[in-house]
ZALUMZA-42461 format. One record per residue (C-alpha): x negated, y negated, z; residue number from 1. Coordinates in steps of 0.001 Angstrom, whole numbers, plus 524288, in hexadecimal, padded with zeros to 5 digits. Layout:
<atoms>
{{X Y Z} NUM};
...
</atoms>
This chain:
<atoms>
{{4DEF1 517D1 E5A2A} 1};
{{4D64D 50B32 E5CC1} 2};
{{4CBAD 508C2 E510B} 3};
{{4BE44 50236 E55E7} 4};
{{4BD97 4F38A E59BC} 5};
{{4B1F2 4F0FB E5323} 6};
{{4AF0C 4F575 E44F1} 7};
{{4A73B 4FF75 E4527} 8};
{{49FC8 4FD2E E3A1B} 9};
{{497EE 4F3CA E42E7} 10};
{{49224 50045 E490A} 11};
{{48890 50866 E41B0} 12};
{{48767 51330 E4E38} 13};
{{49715 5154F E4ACE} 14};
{{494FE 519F9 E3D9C} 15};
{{48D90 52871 E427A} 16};
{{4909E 52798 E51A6} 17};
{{49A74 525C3 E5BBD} 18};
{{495B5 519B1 E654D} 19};
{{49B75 51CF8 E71BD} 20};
{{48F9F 5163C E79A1} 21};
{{491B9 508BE E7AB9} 22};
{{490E3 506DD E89C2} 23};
{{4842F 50A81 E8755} 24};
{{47AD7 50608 E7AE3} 25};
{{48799 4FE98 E7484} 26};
{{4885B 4FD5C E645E} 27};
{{48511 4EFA6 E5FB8} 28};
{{48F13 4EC07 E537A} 29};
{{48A06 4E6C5 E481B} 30};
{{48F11 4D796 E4B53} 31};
{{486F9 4D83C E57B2} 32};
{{47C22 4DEC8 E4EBA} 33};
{{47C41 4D4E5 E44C3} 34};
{{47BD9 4CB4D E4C3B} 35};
{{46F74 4D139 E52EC} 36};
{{46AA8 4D124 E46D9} 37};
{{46F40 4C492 E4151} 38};
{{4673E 4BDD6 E4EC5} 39};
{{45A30 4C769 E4B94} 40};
{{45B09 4C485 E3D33} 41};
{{45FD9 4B575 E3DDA} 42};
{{4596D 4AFCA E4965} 43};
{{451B3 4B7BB E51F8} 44};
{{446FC 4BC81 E4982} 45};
{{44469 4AC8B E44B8} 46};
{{44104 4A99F E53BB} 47};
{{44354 49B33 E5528} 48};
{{4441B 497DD E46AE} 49};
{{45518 49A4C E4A2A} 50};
{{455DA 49C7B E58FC} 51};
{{450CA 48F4A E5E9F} 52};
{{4521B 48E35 E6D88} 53};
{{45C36 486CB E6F09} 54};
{{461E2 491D0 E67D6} 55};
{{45C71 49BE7 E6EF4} 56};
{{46226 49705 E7BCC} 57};
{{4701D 49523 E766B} 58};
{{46FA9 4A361 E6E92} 59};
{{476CC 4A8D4 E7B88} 60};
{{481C7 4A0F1 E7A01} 61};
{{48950 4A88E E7258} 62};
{{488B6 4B469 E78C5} 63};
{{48AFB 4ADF6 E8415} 64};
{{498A3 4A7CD E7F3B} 65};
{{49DF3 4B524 E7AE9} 66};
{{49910 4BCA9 E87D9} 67};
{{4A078 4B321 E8D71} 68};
{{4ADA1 4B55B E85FD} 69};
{{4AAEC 4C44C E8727} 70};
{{4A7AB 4C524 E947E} 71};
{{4B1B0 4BAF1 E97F3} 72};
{{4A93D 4B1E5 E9FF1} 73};
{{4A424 4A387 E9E35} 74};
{{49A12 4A376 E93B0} 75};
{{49269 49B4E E9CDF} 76};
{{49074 4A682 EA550} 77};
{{48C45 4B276 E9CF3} 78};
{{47D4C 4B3C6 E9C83} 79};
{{4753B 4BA6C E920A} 80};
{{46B58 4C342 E9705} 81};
{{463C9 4CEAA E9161} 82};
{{46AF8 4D98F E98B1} 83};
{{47329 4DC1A EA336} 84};
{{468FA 4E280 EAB10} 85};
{{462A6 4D47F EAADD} 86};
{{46DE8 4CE45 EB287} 87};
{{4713A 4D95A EB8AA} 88};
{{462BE 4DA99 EBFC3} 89};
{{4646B 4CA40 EC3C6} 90};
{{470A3 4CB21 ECB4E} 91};
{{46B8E 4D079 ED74C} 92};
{{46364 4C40B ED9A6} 93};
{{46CF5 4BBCF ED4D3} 94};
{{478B5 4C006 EDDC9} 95};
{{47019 4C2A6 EE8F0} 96};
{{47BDE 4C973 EF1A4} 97};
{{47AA6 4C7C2 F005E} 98};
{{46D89 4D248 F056A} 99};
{{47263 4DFC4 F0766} 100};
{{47FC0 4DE1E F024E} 101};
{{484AA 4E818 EF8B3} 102};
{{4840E 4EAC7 EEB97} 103};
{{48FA5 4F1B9 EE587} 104};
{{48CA9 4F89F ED7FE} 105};
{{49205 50599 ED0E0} 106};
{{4873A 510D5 ED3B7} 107};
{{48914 5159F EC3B3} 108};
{{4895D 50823 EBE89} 109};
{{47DC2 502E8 EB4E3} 110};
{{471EA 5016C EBB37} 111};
{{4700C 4F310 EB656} 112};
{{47BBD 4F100 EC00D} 113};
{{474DE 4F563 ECB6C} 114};
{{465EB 4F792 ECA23} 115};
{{46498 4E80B ECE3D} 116};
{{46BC9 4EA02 EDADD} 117};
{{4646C 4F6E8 EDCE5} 118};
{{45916 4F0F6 EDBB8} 119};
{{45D28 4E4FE EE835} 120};
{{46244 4F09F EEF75} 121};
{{45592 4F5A9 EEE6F} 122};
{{44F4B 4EA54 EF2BF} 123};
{{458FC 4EB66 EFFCA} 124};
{{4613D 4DFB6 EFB4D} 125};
{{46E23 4E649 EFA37} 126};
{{475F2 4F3CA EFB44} 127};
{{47AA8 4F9E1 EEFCC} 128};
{{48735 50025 EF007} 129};
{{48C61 50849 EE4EF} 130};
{{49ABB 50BD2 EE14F} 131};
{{49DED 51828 ED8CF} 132};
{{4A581 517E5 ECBFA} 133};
{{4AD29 52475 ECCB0} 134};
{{4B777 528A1 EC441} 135};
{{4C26A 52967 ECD55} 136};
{{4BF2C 51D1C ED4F0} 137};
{{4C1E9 50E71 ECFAB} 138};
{{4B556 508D3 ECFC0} 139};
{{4B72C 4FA58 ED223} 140};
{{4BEED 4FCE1 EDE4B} 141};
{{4B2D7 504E6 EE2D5} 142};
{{4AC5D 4F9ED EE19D} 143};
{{4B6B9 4F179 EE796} 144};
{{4B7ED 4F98E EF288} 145};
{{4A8DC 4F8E7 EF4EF} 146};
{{4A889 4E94A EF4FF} 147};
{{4A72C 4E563 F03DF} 148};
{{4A109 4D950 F0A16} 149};
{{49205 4E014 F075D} 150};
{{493E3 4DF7E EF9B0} 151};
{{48BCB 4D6D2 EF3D1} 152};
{{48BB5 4D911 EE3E4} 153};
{{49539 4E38B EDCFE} 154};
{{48D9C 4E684 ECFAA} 155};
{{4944C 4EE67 EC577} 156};
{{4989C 4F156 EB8EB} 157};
{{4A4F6 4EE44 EB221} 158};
{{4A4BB 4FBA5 EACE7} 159};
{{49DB7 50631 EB06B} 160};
{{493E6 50A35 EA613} 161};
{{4960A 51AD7 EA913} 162};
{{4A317 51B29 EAC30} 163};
{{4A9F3 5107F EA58B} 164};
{{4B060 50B3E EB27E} 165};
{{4B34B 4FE55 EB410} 166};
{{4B2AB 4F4E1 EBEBD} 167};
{{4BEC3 4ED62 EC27D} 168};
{{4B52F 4E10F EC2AE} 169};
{{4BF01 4D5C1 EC50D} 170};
{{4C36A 4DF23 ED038} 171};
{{4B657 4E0CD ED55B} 172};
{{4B258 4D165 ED51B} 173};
{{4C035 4CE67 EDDFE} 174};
{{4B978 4D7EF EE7BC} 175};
{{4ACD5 4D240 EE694} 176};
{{4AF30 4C429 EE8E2} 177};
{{4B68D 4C765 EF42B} 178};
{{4A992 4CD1C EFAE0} 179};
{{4A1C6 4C256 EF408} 180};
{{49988 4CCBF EEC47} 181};
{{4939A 4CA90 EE0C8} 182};
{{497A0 4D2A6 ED3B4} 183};
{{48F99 4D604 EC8D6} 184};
{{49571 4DD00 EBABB} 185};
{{48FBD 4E434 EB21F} 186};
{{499D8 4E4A2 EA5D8} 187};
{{49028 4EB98 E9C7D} 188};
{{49999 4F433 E9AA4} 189};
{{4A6A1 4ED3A E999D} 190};
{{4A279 4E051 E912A} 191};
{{4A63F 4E370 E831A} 192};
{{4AF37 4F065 E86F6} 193};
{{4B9B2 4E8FB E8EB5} 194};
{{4BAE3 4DCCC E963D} 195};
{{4B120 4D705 E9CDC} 196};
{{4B72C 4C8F3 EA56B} 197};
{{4AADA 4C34E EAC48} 198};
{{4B3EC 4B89C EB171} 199};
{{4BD2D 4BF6D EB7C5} 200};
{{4B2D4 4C7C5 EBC48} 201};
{{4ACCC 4BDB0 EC421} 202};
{{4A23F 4C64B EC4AB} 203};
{{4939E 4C05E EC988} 204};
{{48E2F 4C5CC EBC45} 205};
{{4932F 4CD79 EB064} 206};
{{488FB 4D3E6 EAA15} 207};
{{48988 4DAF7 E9D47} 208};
{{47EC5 4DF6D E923F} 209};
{{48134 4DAD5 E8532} 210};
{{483CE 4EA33 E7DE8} 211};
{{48AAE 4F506 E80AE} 212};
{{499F8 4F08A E7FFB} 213};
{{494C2 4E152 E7B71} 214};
{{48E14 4E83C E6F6E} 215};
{{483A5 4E0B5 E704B} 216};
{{472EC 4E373 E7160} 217};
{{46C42 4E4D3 E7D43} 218};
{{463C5 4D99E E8152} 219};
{{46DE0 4D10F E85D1} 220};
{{47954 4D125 E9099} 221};
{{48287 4C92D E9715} 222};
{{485C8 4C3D4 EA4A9} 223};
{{49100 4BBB9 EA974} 224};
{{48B1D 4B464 EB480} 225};
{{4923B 4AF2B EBFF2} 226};
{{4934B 4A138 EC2E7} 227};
{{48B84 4A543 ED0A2} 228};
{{4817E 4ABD0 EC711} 229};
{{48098 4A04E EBEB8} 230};
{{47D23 49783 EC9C6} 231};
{{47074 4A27F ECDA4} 232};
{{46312 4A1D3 EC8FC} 233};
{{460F3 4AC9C EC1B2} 234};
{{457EE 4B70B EC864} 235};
{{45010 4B7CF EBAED} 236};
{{45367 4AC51 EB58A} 237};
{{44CE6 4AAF3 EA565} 238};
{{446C4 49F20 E9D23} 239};
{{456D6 49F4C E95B0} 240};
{{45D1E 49DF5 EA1AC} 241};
{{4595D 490FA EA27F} 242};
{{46420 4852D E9DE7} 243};
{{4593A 48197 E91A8} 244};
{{450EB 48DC2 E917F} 245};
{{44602 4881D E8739} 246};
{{44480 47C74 E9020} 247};
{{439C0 487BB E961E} 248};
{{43A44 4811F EA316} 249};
{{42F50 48AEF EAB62} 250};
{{43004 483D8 EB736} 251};
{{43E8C 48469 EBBDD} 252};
{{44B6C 48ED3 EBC7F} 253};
{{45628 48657 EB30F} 254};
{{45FF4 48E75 EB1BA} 255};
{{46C0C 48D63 EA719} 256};
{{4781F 48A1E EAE2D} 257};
{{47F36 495D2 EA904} 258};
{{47D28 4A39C EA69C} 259};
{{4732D 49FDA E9CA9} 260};
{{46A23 49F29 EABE7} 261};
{{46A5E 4ADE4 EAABC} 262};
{{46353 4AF4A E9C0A} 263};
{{45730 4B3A7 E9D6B} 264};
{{44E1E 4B353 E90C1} 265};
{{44F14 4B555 E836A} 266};
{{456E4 4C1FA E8064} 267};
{{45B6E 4C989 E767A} 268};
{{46217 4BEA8 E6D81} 269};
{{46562 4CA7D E630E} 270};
{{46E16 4D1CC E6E06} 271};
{{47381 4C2E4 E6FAF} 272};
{{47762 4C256 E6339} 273};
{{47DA6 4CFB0 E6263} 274};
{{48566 4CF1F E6DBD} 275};
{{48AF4 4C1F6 E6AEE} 276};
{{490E2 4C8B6 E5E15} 277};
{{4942D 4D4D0 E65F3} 278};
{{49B9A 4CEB9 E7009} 279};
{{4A371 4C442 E64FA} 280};
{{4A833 4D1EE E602E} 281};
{{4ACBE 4D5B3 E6D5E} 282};
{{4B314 4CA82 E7009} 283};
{{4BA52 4CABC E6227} 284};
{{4BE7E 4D798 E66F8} 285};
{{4C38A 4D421 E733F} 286};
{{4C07A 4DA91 E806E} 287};
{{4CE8B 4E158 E81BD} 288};
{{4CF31 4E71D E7463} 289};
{{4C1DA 4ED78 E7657} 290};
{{4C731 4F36E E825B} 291};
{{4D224 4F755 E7E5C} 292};
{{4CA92 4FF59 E72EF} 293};
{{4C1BD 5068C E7B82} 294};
{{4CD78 509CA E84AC} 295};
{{4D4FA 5113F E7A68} 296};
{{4C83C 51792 E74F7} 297};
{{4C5F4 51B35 E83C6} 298};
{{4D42F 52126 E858B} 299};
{{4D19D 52852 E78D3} 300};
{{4C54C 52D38 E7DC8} 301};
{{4C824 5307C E8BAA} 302};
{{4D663 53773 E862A} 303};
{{4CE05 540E1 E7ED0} 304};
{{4C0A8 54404 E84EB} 305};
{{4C9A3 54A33 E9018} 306};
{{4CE7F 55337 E86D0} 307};
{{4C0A9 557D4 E873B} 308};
{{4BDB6 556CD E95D5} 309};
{{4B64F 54907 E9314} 310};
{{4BD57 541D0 EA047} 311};
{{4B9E3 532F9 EA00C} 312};
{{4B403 52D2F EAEC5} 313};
{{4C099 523E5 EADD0} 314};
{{4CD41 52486 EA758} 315};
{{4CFB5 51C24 E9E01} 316};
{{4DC8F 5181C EA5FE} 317};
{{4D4AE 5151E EB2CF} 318};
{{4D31D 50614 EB3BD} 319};
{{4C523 507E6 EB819} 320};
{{4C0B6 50E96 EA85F} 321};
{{4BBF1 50664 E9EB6} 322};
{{4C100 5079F E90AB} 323};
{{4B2E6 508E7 E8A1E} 324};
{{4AAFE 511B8 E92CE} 325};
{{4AEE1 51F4E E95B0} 326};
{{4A8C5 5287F E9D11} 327};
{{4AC53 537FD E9ADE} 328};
{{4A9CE 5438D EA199} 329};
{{4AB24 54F3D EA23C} 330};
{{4A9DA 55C1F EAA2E} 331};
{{4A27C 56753 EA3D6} 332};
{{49B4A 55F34 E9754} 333};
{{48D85 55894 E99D0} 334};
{{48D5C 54A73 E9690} 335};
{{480D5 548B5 E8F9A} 336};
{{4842D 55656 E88D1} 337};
{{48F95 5500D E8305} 338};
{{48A8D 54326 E7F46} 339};
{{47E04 548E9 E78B7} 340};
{{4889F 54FD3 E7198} 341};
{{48FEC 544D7 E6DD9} 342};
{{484CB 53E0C E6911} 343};
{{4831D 54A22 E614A} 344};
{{48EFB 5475B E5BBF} 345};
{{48B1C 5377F E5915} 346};
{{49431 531AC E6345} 347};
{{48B6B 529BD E6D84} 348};
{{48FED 5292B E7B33} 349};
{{48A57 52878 E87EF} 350};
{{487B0 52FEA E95C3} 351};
{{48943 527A1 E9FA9} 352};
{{48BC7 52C2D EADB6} 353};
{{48BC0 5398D EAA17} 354};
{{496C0 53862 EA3B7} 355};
{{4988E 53676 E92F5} 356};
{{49B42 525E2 E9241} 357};
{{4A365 521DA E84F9} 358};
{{4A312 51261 E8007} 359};
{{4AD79 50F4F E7961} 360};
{{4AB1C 501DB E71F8} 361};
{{4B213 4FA55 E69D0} 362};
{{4AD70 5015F E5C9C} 363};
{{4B097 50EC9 E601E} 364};
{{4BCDC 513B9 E5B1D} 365};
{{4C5E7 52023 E5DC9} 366};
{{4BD5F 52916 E54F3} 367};
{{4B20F 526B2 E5E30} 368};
{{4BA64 52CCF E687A} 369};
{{4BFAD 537F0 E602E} 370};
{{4B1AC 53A8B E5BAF} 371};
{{4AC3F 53A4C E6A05} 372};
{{4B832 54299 E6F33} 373};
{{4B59C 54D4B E64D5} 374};
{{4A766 54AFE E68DC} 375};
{{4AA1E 54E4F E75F1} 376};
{{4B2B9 55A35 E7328} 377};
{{4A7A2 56154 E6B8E} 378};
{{49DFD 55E8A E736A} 379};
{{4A6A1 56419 E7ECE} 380};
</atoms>
């Protein structure tokens, strides 16, 4: 049976609880947190007296080198941002598809995904089309079958936050081009659980916040930024997107000639610094081993909640499930009834969809299953 990937020790929640939430409020391991604490304690609290602004303005750097390497996409074109809802909420203005062309998007996908293009629709720009994820249905050739010469953006996440479904995304961009349509991604979900390619993606942005699977802090994301993106103004461009931001030119839009055009402001350096360290453990790791990891765990899981009626949305042989999100039901037992009970019981999961939603990350071991299986049989 597989041990953790990550020692556990790094994890103070682990020592009275079972973490089986991190596709929502992800734990932060102690690297990432001492190096939170290294930057509050070493630098941040001195204001200028060790943070100068040259230094200031190269302090993304490094997070933007191993994005890169993580996300598998030119350094040059991963942006720092404060959340994903930030980019997310530009890239109607900035793709500006054709006037009432359609916009393809999952009706149970995040909000952040579609609220922006709900918001042009209701402004009578565009229609707004939405595709179902159901069970017994592949979801990305829904979408493929949806694509038509009216399609003007498909905008969609790499896996489905509820269900655990995944989208087919190289699949989906083949489709795309064909119609000329533009594609956004939302890999929240995916980067830091299993592999994440931005360039073969070819995707017009990959957007992703910096927790959850990264195991970082909130207060920072990351976006992979198309070469056609990199040549737009931004819609709200910032004082850091400029090439030499402390120049403080007032009177003029000088934009960096890379994805640095798409900073805003001063952020939350601290979540910097932790999700640098986060994502150097990640990437020590390796993107297949982590997958692999969850997948048994997942097998394990799936093999015996159905021995208590627990049914998972997809199985764990369908191409379309993700190895790290699984999504149970089943027939007679309330959801939030059982979870309540299971928090009872100290292992944290989550309702999501109406349905119980288990993360499996890279520091839960086989005993977490066994102790959420026997869980789930008592509170049956």
């Amino acid at each position: 049976m597989p041990s953790c990937l990550l020692d556990r020790s790094d994890y103070p929640t682990l020592r009275d609880s079972v973490y089986l939430n991190q596709a929502s409020l992800g734990l932060i391991g102690q690297p990432a947190v001492s190096a939170m604490h290294s930057f509050i304690d070493d630098v941040a609290r001195h204001g200028n007296l060790y943070m100068s602004d040259s230094d200031e303005v190269a302090y993304f750097e490094m997070l933007r080198e191993r994005a890169g390497k993580l996300l598998h996409a030119n350094s040059a074109q991963v942006a720092i941002v404060a959340s994903a809802s930030e980019m997310l909420g530009q890239l109607p203005l900035l793709l500006e598809p054709t006037v009432n062309s359609t916009i393809l998007a999952v009706s149970t996908d995040f909000p952040a995904v579609t609220r922006p293009w709900l918001r042009q629709v209701a402004l009578k720009k565009y229609k707004l089309r939405f595709i179902e994820d159901e069970s017994t249905c592949d979801l990305t050739d829904a979408l493929i079958d949806a694509v038509d010469e009216s399609t003007g953006v498909v905008a969609v996440s790499s896996v489905q936050y509820a269900t655990g479904t995944v989208v087919d995304i190289s699949r989906l961009r083949s489709v795309t081009t064909q119609v000329g349509a533009r594609l956004i991604v939302d890999a929240t979900q995916a980067s830091g659980a299993m592999r994440v390619d931005a360039a073969e993606w070819n995707a017009d942005a990959v957007v992703t916040s910096g927790y959850k699977w990264l195991g970082g802090h909130g207060g920072v994301a990351l976006a992979v930024m198309s070469r056609h993106l990199l040549a737009q103004t931004p819609s709200s461009p910032g004082w850091m997107s400029a090439p030499n931001p402390f120049q403080f030119d007032a009177t003029s839009i000088s934009l960096a000639e890379d994805a640095q055009r798409y900073t805003q402001s001063t952020m939350s350096y601290v979540s910097i610094a932790g999700l640098s360290a986060s994502i150097e453990q990640l990437l020590a790791l390796g993107e297949a081993q982590i997958e692999a990891h969850a997948r048994t765990l997942a097998t394990l899981l799936i093999d015996e909640a159905s021995k208590h009626g627990w049914q998972p949305f997809r199985s764990i042989g369908d191409p379309a499930a993700s190895p790290h999100i699984i999504s149970l039901g089943h027939p007679r037992q309330s959801v939030q009834t059982t979870v309540a009970k299971l928090r009872e019981n100290s292992i944290v999961c989550g309702t999501r969809g109406g349905r119980v939603r288990i993360s499996l990350a890279p520091y839960n071991d086989t005993n977490d299953v066994y102790a959420l299986i026997k869980a789930l049989g008592s509170a049956g």
